[in-house]
Backbone as JSON, one array per atom type, in Angstrom:
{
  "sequence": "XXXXXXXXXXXXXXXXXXXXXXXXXXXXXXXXXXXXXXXXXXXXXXXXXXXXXXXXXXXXXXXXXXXXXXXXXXXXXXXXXXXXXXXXXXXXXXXXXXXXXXXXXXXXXXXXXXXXX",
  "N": [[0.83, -1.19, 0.0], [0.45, 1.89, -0.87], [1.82, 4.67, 1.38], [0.51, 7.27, 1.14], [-1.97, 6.94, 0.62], [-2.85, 5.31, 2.92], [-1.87, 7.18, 5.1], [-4.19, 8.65, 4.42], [-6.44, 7.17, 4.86], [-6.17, 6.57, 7.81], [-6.83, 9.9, 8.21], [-9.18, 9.94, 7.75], [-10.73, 7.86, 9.26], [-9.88, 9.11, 11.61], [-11.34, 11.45, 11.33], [-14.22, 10.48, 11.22], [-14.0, 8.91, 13.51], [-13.65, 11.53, 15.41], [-16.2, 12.7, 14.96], [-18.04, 11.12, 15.23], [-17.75, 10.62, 18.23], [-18.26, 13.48, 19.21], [-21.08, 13.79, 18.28], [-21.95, 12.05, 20.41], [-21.43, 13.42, 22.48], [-23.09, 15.72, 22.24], [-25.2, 14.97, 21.76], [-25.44, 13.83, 24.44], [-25.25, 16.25, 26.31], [-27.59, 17.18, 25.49], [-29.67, 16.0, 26.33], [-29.61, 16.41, 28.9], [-29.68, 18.89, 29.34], [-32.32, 19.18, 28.48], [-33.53, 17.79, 30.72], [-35.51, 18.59, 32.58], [-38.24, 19.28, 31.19], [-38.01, 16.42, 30.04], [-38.27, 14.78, 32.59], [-40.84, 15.84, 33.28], [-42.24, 15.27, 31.37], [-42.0, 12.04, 31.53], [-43.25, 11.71, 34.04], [-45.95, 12.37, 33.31], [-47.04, 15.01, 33.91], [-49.44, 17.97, 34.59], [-48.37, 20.63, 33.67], [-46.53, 20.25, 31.48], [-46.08, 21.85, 29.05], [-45.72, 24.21, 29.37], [-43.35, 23.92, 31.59], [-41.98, 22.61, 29.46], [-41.77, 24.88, 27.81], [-40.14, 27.15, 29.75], [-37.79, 25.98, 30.34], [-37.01, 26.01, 27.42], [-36.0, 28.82, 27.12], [-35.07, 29.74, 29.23], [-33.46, 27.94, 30.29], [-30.65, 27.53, 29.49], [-29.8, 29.26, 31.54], [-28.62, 28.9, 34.68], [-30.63, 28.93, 37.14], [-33.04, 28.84, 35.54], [-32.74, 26.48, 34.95], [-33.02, 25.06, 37.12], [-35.14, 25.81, 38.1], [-37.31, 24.71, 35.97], [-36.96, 22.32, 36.59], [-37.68, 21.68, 39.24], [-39.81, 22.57, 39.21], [-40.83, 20.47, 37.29], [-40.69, 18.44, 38.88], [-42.32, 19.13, 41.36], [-44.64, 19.89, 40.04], [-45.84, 22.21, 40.77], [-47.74, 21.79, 42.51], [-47.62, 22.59, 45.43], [-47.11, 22.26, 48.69], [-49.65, 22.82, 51.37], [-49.98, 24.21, 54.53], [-51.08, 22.93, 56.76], [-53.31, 21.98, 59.71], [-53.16, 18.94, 62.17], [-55.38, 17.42, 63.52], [-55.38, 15.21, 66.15], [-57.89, 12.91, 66.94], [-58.75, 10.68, 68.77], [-61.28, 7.14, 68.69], [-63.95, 6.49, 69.49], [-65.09, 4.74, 72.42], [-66.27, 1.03, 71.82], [-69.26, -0.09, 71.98], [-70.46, -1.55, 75.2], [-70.65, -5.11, 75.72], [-73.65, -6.9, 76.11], [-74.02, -9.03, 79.1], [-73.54, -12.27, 79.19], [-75.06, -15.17, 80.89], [-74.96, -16.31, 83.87], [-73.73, -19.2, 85.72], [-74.03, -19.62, 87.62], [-76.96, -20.64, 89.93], [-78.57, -18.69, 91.3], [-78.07, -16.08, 89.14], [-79.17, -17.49, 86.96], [-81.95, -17.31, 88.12], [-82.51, -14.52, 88.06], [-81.79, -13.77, 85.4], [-83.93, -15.5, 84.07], [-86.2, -13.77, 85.16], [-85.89, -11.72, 83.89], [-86.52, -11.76, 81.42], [-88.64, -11.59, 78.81], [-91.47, -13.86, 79.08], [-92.88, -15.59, 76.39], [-96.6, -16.45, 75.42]],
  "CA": [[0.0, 0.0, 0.0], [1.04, 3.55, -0.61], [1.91, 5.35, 2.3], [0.16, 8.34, 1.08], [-3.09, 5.55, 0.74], [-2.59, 4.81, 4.52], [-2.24, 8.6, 5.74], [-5.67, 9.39, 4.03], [-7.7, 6.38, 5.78], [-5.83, 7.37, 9.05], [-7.31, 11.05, 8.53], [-10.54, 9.76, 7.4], [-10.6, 7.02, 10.46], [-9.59, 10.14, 12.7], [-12.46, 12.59, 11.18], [-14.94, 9.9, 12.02], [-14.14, 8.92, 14.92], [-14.14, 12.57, 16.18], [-17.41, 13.3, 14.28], [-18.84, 10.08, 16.38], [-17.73, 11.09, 19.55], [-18.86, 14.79, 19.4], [-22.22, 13.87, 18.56], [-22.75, 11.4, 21.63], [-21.27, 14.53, 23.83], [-24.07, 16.54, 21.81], [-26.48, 14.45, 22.66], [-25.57, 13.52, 25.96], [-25.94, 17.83, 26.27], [-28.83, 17.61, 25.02], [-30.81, 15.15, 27.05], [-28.98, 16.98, 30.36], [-30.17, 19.88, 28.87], [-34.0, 18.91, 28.39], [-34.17, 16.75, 31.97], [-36.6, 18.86, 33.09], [-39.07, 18.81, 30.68], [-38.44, 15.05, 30.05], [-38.8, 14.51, 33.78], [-42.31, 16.69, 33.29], [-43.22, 14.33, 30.49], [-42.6, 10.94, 32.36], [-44.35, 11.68, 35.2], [-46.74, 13.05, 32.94], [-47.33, 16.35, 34.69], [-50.41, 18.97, 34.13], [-48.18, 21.6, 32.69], [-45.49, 20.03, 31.05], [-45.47, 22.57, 27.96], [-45.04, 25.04, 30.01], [-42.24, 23.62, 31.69], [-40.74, 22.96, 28.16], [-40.83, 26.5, 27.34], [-39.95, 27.81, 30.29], [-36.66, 24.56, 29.77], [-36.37, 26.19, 26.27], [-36.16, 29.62, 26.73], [-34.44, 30.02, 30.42], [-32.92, 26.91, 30.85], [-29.81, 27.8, 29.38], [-29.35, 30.32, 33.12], [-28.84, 27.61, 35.92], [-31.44, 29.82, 37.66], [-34.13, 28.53, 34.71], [-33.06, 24.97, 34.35], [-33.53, 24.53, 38.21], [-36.81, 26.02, 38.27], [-37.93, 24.38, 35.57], [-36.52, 21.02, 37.18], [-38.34, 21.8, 40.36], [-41.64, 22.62, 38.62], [-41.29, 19.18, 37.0], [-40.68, 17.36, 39.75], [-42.99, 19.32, 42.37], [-45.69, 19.65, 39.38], [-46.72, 23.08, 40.83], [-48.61, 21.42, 44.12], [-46.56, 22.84, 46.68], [-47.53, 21.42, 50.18], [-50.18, 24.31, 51.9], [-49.67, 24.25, 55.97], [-52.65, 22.44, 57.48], [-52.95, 20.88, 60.96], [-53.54, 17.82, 61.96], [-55.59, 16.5, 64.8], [-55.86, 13.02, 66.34], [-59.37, 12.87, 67.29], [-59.4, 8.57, 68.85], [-62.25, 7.11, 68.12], [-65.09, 6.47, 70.56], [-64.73, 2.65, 72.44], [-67.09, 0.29, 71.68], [-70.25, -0.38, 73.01], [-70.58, -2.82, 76.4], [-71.41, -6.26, 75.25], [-74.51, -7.88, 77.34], [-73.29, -10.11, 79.93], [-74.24, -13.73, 79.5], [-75.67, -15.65, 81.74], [-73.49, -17.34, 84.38], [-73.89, -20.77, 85.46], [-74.89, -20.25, 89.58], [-78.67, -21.02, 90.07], [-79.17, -17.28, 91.37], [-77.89, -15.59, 88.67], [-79.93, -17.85, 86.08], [-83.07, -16.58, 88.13], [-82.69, -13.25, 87.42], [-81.86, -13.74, 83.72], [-85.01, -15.38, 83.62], [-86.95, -12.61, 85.06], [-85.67, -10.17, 83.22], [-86.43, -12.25, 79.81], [-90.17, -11.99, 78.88], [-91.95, -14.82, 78.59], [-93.68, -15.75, 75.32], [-97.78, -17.45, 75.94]],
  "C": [[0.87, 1.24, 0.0], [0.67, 4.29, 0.68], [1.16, 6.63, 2.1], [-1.78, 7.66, 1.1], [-3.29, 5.48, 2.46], [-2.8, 6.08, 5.43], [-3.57, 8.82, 5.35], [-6.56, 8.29, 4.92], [-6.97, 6.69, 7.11], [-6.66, 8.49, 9.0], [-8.55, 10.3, 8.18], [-11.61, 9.13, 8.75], [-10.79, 8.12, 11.66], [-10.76, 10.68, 13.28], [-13.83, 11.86, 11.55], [-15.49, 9.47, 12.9], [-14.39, 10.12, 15.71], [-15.74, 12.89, 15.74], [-18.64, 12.33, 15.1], [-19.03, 10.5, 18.04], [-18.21, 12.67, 19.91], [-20.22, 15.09, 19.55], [-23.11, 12.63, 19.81], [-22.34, 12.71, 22.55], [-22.92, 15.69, 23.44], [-25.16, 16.37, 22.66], [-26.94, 14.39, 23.91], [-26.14, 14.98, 26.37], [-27.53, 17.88, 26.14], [-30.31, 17.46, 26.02], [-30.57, 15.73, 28.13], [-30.06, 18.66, 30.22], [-31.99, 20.14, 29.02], [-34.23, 18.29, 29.71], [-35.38, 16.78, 32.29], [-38.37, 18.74, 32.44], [-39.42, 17.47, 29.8], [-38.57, 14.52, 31.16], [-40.5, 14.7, 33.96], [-42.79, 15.06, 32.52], [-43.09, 12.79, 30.97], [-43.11, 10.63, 33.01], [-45.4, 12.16, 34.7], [-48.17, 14.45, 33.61], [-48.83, 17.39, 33.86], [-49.87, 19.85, 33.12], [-46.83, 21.28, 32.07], [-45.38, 20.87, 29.64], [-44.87, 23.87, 28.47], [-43.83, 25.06, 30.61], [-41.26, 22.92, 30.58], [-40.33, 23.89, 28.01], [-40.27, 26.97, 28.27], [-37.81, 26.6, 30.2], [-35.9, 25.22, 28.43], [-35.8, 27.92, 26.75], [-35.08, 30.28, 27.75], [-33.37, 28.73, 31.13], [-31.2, 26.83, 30.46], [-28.98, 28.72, 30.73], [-29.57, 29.12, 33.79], [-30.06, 28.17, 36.63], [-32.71, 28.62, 36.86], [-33.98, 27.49, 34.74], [-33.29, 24.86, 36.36], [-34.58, 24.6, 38.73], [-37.62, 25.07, 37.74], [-37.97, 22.64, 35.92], [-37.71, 20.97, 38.35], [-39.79, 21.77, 40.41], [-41.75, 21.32, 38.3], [-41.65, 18.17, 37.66], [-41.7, 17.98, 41.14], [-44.56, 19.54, 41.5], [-46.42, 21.35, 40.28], [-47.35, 22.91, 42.29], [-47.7, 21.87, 45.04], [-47.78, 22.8, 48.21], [-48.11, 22.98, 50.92], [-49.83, 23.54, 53.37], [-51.12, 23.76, 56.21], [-51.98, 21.91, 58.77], [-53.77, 19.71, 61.39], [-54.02, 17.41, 63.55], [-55.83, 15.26, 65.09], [-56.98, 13.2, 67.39], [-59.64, 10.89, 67.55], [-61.0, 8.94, 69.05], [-63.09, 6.55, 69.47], [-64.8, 4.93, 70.99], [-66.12, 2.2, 72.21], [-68.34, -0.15, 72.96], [-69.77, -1.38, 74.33], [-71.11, -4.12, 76.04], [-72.56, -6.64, 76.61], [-74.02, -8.68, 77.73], [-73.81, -11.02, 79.54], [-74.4, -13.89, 80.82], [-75.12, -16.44, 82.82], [-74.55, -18.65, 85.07], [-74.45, -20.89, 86.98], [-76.33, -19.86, 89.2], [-78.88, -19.24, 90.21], [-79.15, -16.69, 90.18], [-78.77, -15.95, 87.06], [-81.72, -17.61, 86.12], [-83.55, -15.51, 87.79], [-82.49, -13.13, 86.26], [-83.12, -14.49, 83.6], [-86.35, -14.51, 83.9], [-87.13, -11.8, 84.11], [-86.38, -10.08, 81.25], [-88.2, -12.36, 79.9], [-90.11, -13.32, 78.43], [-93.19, -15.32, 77.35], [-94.86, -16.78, 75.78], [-98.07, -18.43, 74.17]]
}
């Protein structure tokens, strides 16, 4: 092979390879870049266009991409102050006693029980 053959697929090999690797850094940028409003859109959020544009437009200022991060991931609902009481719950009725087993105590349960004619 001609050495001048050999230098050109070397540069060619080179220009490729850099032209490969630039556009995964692109990309990778890219997707780092968008988080927020692909965070919005997996959790599929209320205002996720909004938090695109606000992603497209400001997100380039760290300021804008953390907002718009924050919006994605807090969706806007931010937690209002309420309070919380513990109100227990009432106890349960008294069950009716049964009937116990000494003779007295089976007289007065039958008093107390009408008798059907």
């Amino acid at each position: 092979m001609n050495p001048a053959h050999v230098n050109a697929f070397d540069q060619l090999l080179d220009t490729m390879i850099k032209t490969v690797c630039d556009f995964t850094v692109f990309c990778v940028i890219l997707v780092l870049y968008f988080a927020p409003w692909l965070l919005a859109y997996v959790l599929d959020r209320r205002r996720q266009h909004a938090i695109g544009l606000l992603n497209l437009c400001l997100g380039w200022t760290l300021v804008g991409w953390v907002v718009a991060f924050l919006w994605a991931y807090q969706d806007g609902s931010w937690p209002s102050p309420s309070i919380l009481l513990y109100v227990p719950s009432p106890p349960p009725p008294p069950s009716p006693m049964p009937p116990s087993s000494t003779e007295e105590d089976s007289r007065i349960w039958e008093r107390e029980t009408p008798v059907s004619s």
